[in-house]
N, C-alpha and C positions, 0 to 999 in steps of 0.2 A: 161107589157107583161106576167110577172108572170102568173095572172089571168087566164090568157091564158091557160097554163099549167092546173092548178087547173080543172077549165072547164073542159078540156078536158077527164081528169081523170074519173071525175063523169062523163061524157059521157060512158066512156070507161065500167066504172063498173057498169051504166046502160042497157049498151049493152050486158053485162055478164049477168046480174039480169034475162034480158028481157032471154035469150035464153038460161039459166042454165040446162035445164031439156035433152036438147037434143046437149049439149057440150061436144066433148071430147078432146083430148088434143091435137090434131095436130090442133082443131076448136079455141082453146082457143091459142096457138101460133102464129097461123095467127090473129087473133083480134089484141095480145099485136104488133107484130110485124108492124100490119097497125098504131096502132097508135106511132109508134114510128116516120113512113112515116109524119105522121102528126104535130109532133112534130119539126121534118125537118124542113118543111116549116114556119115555126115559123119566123119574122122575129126581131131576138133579137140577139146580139152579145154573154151576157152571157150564153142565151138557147142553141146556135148552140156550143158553148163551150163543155158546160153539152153531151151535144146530140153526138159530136166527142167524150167522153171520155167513154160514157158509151152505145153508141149504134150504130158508127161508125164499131164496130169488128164483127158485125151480119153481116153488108151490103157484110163481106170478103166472109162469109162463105156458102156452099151449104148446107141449113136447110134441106131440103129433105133428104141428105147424111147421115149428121150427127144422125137428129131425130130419137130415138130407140123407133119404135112404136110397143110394144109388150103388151103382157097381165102382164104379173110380170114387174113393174117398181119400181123403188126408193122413189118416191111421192106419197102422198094423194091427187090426182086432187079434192076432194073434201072440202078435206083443204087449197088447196092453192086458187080457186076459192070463200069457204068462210070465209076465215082468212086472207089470205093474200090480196085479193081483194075486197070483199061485206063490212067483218067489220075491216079491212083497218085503222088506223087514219094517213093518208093523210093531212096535215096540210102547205106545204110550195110545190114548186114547183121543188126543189130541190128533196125532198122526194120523191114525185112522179115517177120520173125520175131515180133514185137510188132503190125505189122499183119493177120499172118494168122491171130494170136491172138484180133483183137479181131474180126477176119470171124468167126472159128465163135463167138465167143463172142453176136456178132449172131445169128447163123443159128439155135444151138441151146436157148440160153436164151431160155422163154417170156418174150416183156413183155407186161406186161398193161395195163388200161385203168384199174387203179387207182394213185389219184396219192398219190402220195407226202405222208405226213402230218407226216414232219418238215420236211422242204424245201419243200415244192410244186411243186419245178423237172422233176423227171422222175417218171414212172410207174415201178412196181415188175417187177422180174423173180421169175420164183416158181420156188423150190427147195424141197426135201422134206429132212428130217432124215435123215439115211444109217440111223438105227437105228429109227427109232419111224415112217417115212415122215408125219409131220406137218409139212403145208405152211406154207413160211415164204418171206415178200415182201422183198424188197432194195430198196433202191434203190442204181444206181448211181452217183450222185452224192455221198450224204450218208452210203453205206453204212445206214441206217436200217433193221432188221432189224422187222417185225413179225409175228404170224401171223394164222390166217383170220378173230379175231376184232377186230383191228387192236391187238394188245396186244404191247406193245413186245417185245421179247426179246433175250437174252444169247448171243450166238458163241459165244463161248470153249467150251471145251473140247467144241465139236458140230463133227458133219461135213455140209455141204450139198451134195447132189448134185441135178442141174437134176430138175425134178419132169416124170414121163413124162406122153407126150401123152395119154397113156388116161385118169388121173389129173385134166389139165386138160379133156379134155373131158366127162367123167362130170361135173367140178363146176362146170359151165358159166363157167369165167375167162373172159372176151372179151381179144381182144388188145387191145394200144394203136391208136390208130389211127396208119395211118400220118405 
């Protein structure tokens, strides 16, 4: 079933090749997101495993809400289209799966242009408490949780869901640069 997966890939990033010219990024988030749908239906115990762990937390969320579709963003759509996706090496089905994880996870969580005050190595991505909506800063590196007033904060037993773009732009966050 593996194979499967692989297939699918090359499908995926043939569908990308085929329509590169006239893609932009909410075009290119619905693509990865349908093949995730695709993926689903996979009928594999370890697939739908992978597929729960790394593509189950999209199904929670309202993409439309979240999705910060502005002119200044964080990313190079045209590096992630041909780096991360065209010249790819895609080799296990695992990979696949873990890569397309880490594309929406690019695409849909804000990064912003504040740097990180335990590490100083990356800028923070901003998520909202699933219960109280109070905005809370990550870094992806060091996991370093802070919130708006740079004061450190505790995970555990909180739910973070990606903070909508209405949300970032009422509070004027600027993205990272690229």
């Amino acid at each position: 079933m593996s194979h499967i997966v692989l297939k699918k890939w090359e499908q995926l990033k043939q569908r990308i090749i085929q329509d590169k010219e006239n893609l932009d990024a909410h075009a290119l988030l619905r693509k990865l997101l349908d093949w995730t749908q695709e993926i689903k239906k996979i009928k594999d115990v370890h697939i739908q495993n992978l597929y729960k762990l790394h593509f189950s937390y999209y199904e929670k969320l309202d993409i439309e809400e979240i999705f910060y579709n502005d002119n200044i963003v964080w990313y190079s759509l045209e590096e992630i289209i041909q780096y991360d996706i065209i010249q790819a090496k895609v080799d296990s089905y695992q990979w696949a799966i873990e890569h397309v994880d880490h594309i929406l996870f690019n695409l849909l969580i804000f990064k912003t242009d504040k740097d990180c005050p335990c590490c100083h190595d990356d800028n923070l991505r901003v998520f909202v408490e699933s219960d109280s909506k109070k905005l809370i800063f990550e870094c992806e590196l060091c996991l370093c949780l802070i919130d708006e007033n740079n004061n450190k904060q505790n995970s555990e037993e909180k739910l973070f869901i990606p903070a909508p773009a209405s949300l970032i732009k009422r509070k004027r966050i600027k993205p990272s640069p690229i």
